[in-house]
N, C-alpha and C positions, 0 to 999 in steps of 0.2 A: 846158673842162678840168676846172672843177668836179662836172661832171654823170661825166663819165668816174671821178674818184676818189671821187665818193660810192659807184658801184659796188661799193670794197673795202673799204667800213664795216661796222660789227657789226651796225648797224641795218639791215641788209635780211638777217640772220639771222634762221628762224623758228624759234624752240627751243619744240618742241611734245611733246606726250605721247610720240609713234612714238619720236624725237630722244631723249627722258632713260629710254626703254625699254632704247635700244641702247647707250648710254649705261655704263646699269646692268650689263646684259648684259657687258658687255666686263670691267667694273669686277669682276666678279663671276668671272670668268674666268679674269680677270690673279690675284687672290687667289687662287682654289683652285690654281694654276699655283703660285705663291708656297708655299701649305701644303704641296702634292703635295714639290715640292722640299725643304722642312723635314723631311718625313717620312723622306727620301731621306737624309739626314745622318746621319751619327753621332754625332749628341747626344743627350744624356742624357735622360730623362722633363723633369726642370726646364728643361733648355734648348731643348726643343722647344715647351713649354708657354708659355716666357719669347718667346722668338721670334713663335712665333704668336700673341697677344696684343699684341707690340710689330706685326704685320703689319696687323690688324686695327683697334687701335687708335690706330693714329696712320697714317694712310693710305699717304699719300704719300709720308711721313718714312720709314716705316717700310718699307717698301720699298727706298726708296733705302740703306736704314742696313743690313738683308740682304745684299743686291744681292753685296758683298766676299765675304762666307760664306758664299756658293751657288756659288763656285766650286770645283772640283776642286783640290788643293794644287797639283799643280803649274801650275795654270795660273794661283795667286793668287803663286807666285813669281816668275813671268816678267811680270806686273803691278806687282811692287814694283820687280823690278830697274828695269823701264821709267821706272817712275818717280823711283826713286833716282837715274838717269843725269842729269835734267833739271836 
């Protein structure tokens, strides 16, 4: 039984050069994906500028903290209302 769950440990994960390439790759992707949509907004020089910066510089956060204001209005009202209901 032990030999079986050692299978689905971290340790027989090889995180190699190819691995933090594709990695990157994706990371890099998911970002310009992120800008591309910034640019797509209606916002001002400053708030493109402010956005993009917060996408960049705080990675993950910052994505996630976008994520609400990449939506189309009306689909971030049918997200409140969803939520408001709960």
């Amino acid at each position: 039984m032990k030999e079986s769950l050692n299978r689905f440990s971290l340790d027989a994960v090889k995180f190699n050069e190819q691995m933090l390439l594709c990695l990157i790759a994706i990371w890099l992707v998911v970002v310009g994906t992120a800008i591309s949509s910034i640019y797509s907004q209606p916002f001002s020089k400053k708030q493109r500028l402010f956005w993009i910066l917060l996408v960049i510089c705080l990675p993950i956060l910052g994505l996630l903290i976008y994520l609400p204001f990449s939506m189309p209005e009306g689909r971030q009202s049918a997200l409140l209302s969803f939520v408001k209901k709960k």
